[in-house]
C-alpha positions as a LaTeX table, in Angstrom:
\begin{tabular}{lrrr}
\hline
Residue & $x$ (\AA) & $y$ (\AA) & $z$ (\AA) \\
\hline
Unk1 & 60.26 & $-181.39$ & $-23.02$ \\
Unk2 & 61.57 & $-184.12$ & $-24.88$ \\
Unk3 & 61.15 & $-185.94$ & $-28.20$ \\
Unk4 & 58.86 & $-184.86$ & $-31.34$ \\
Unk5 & 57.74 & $-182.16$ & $-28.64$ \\
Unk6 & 61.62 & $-179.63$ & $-29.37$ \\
Unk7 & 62.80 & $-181.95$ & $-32.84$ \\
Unk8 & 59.84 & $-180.86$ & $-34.59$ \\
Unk9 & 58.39 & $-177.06$ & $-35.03$ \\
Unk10 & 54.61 & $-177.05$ & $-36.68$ \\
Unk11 & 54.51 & $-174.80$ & $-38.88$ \\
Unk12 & 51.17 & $-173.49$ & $-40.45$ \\
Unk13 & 50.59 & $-171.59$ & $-43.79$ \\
Unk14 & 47.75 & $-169.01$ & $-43.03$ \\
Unk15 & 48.32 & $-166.33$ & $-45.54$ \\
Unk16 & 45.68 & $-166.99$ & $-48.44$ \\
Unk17 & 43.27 & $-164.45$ & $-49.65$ \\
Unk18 & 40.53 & $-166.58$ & $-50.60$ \\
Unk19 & 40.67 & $-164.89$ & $-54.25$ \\
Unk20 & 37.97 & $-167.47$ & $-54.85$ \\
Unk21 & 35.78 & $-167.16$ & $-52.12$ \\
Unk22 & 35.17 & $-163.89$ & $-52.71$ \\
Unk23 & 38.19 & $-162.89$ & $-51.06$ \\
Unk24 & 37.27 & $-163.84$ & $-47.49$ \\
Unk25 & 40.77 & $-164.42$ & $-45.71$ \\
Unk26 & 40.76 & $-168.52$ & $-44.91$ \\
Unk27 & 42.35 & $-167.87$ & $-41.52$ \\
Unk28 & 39.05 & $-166.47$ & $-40.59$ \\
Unk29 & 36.51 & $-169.01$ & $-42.15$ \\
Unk30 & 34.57 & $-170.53$ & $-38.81$ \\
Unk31 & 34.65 & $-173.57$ & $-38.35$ \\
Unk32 & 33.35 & $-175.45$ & $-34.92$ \\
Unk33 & 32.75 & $-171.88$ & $-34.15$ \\
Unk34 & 36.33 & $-170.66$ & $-33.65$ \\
Unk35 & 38.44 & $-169.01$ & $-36.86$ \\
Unk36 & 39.99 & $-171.74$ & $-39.11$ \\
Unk37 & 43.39 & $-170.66$ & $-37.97$ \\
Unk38 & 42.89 & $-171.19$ & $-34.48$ \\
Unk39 & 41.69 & $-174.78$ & $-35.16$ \\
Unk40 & 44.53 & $-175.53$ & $-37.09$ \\
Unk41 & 46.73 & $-174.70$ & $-35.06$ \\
Unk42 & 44.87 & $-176.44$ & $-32.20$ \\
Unk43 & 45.77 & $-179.52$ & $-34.65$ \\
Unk44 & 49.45 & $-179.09$ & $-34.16$ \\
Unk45 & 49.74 & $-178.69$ & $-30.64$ \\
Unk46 & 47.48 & $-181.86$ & $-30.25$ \\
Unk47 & 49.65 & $-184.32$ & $-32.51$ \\
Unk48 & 52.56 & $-182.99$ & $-30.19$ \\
Unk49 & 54.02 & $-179.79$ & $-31.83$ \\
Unk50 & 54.88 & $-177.45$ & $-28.42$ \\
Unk51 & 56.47 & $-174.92$ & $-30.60$ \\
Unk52 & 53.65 & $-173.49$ & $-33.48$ \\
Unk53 & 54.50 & $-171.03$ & $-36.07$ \\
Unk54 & 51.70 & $-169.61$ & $-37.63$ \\
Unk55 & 52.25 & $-167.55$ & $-41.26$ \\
Unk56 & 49.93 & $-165.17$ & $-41.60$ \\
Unk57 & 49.26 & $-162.45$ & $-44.75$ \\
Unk58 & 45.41 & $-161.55$ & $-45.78$ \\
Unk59 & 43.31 & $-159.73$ & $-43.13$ \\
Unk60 & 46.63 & $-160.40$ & $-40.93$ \\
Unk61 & 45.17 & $-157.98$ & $-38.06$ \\
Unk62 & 42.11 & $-158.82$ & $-38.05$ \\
Unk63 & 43.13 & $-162.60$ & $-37.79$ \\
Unk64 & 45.64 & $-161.62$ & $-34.53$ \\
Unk65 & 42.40 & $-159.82$ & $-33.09$ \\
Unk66 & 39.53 & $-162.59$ & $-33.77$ \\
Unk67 & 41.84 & $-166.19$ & $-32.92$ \\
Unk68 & 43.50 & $-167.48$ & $-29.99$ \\
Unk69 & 47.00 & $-168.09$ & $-31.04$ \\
Unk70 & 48.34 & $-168.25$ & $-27.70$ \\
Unk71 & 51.77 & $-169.20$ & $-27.33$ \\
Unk72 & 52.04 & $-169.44$ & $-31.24$ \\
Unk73 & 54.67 & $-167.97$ & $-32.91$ \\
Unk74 & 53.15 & $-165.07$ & $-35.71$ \\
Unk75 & 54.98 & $-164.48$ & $-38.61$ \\
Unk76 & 53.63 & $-161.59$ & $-40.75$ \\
Unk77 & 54.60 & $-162.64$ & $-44.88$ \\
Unk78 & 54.19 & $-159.56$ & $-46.40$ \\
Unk79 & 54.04 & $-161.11$ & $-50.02$ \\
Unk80 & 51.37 & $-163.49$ & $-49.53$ \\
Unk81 & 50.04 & $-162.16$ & $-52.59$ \\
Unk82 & 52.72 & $-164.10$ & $-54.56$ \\
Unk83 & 51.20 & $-167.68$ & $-53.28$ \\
Unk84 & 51.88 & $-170.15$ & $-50.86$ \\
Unk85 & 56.03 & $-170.19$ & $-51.76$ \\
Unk86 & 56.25 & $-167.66$ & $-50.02$ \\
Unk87 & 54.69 & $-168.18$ & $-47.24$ \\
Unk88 & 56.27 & $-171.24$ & $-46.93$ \\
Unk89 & 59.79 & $-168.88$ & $-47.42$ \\
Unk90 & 58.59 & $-166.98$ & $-44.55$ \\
Unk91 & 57.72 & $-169.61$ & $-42.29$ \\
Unk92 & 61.10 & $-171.57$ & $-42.93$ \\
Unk93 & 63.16 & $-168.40$ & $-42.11$ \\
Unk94 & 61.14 & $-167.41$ & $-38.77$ \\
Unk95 & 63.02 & $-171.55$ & $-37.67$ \\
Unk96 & 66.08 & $-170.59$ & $-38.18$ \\
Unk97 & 67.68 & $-170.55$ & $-34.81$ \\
Unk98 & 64.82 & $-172.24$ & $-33.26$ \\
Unk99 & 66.68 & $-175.97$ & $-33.04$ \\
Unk100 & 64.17 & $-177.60$ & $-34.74$ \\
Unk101 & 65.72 & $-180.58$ & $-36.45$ \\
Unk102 & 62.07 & $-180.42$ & $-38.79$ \\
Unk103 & 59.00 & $-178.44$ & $-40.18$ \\
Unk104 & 55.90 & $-180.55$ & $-40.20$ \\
Unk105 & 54.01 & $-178.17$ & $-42.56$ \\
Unk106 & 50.19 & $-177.86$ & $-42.55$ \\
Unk107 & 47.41 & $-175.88$ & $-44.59$ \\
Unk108 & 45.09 & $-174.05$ & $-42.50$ \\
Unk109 & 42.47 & $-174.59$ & $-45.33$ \\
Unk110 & 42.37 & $-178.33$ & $-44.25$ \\
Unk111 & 39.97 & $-179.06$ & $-41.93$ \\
Unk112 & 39.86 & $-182.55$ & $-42.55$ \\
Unk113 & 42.82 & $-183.45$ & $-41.22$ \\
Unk114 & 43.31 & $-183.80$ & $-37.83$ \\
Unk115 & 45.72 & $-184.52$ & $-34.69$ \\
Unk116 & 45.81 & $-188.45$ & $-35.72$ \\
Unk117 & 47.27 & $-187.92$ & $-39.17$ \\
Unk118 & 49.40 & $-185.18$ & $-38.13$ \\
Unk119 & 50.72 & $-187.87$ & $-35.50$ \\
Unk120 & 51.23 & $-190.15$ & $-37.98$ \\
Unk121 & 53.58 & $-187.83$ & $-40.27$ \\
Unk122 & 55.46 & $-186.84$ & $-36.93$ \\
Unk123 & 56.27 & $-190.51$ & $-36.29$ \\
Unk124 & 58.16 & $-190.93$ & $-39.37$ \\
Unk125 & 61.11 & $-188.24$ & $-38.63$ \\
Unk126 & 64.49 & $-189.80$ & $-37.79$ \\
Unk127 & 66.76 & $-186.79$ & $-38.47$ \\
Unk128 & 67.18 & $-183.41$ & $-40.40$ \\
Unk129 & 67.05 & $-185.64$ & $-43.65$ \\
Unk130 & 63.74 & $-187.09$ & $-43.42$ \\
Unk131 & 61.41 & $-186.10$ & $-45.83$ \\
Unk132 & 57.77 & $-187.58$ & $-45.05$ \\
Unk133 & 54.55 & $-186.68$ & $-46.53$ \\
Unk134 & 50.98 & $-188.19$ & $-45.92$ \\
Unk135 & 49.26 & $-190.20$ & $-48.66$ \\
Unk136 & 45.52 & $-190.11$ & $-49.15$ \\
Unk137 & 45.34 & $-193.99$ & $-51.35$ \\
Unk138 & 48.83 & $-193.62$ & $-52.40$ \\
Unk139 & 48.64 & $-189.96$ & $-53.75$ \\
Unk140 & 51.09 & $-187.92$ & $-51.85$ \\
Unk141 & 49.38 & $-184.84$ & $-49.92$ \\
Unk142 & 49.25 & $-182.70$ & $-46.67$ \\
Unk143 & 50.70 & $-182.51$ & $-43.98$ \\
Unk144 & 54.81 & $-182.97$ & $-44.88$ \\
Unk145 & 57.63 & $-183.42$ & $-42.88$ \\
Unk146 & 60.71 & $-181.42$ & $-43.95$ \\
Unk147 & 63.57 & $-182.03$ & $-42.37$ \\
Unk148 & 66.04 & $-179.03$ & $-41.53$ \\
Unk149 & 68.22 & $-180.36$ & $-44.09$ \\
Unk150 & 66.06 & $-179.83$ & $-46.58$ \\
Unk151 & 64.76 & $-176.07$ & $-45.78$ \\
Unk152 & 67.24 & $-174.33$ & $-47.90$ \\
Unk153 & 66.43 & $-175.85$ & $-51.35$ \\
Unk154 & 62.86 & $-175.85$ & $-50.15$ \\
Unk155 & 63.03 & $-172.05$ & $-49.91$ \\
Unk156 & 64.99 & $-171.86$ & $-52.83$ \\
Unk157 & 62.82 & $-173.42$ & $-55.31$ \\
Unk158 & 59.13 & $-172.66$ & $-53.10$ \\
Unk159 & 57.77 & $-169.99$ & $-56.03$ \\
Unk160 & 53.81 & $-169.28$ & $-56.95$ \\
Unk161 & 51.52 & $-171.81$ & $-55.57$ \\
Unk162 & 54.00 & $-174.62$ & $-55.71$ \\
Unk163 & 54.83 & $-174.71$ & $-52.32$ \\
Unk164 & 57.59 & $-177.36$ & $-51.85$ \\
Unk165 & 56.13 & $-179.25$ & $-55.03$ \\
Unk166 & 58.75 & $-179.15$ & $-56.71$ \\
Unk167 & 61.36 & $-179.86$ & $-54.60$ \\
Unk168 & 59.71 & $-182.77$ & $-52.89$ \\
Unk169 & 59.03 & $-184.35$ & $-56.93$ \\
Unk170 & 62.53 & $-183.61$ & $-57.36$ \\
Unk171 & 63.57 & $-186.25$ & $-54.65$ \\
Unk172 & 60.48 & $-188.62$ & $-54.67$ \\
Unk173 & 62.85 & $-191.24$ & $-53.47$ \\
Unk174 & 63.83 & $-189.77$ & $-50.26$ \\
Unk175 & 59.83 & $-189.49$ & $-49.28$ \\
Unk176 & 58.44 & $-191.33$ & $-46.65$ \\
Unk177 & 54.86 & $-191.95$ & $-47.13$ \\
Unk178 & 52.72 & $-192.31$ & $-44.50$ \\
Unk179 & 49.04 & $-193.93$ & $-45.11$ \\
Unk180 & 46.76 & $-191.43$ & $-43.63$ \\
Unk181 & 42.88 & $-191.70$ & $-45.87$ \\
Unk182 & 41.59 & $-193.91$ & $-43.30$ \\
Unk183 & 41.46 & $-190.85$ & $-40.29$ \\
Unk184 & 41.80 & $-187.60$ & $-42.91$ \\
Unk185 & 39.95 & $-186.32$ & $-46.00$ \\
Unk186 & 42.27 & $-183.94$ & $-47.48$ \\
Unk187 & 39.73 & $-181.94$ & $-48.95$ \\
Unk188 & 40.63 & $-177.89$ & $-49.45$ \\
Unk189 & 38.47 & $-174.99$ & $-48.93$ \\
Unk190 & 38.99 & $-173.30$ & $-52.02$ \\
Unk191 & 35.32 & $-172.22$ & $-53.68$ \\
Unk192 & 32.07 & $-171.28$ & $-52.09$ \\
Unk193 & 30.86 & $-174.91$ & $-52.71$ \\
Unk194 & 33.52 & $-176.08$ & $-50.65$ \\
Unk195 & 32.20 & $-173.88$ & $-47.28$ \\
Unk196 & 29.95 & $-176.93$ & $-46.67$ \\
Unk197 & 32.74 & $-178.83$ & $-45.35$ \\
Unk198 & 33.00 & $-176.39$ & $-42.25$ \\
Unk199 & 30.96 & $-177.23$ & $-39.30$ \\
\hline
\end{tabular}
């Protein structure tokens, strides 16, 4: 294996409850008639991540039963309750040791994006100091590159919902931004409204 392929680890944050759909886990939505999880994850092996970690929390047992994660890597975040910082935290400390030189980090509740725009981000790693995010019309969104550089004031400052927010505002200037609204719609499933977005 060589290039993107061993340098960068996918690494997908699985964990929500869906508090506001009625607390259906979002690993588990269908969508193209597989579980949400298992076509996100299908997204990262096809824009060239071999190695996948997959964070998992909510209905965590039931979501190891119902997808196909195949030669993913599971990691269980017991505190998924506390928001996506921590299962960022989680996912971050199940690569260390790994030799990935990056995280390319992706929301499983993002259907919209697909292989070409996690491709995209990929491209723009050079080493364990690139930062690189997509932009939807300038405005900076999902997926984002994080180099390993970077993972320990990630973790350290990845609380609530925030994710890695805050650190990536914290060093704008660093960011790479890659153009990615003309093959994506970063769209979230987050209500019942939103549901008609799956297929």
């Amino acid at each position: 294996m060589t290039g993107n392929e061993v340098r960068i680890a996918g690494l997908l944050l699985a964990a929500g409850g869906g508090r506001r759909l009625g607390g259906q886990p979002k690993a588990l939505l269908e969508h193209r008639g597989r579980p949400l999880v298992e076509h996100a994850a299908g997204v990262l092996r096809a824009a060239g991540c071999s190695r996948v970690h997959v964070v998992l929390g909510a209905g965590a047992a039931a979501v190891r039963e119902r997808a196909d994660l195949t030669g993913c890597v599971l990691v269980d975040n017991p505190d998924w309750e506390e928001g996506m910082g921590s299962s960022l935290r989680a996912g971050l400390a199940s690569l260390a040791g790994t030799g990935a030189r990056a995280a390319l980090v992706l929301l499983v509740d993002q259907p919209g994006i697909g292989p070409e725009a996690v491709a995209r981000v990929l491209c723009a790693f050079r080493d364990e100091e690139s930062l690189a995010s997509a932009a939807y019309e300038g405005v900076r969104g999902h997926p984002v590159l994080l180099g390993s550089a970077h993972w320990t004031g990630v973790a350290r400052t990845a609380t609530g919902d925030r994710g890695a927010r805050a650190y990536l505002k914290a060093h704008d200037d660093a960011i790479t931004f890659v153009e990615c609204g003309d093959v994506a719609q970063a769209y979230d499933i987050d209500t019942v409204t939103d549901l008609t977005h799956l297929e």
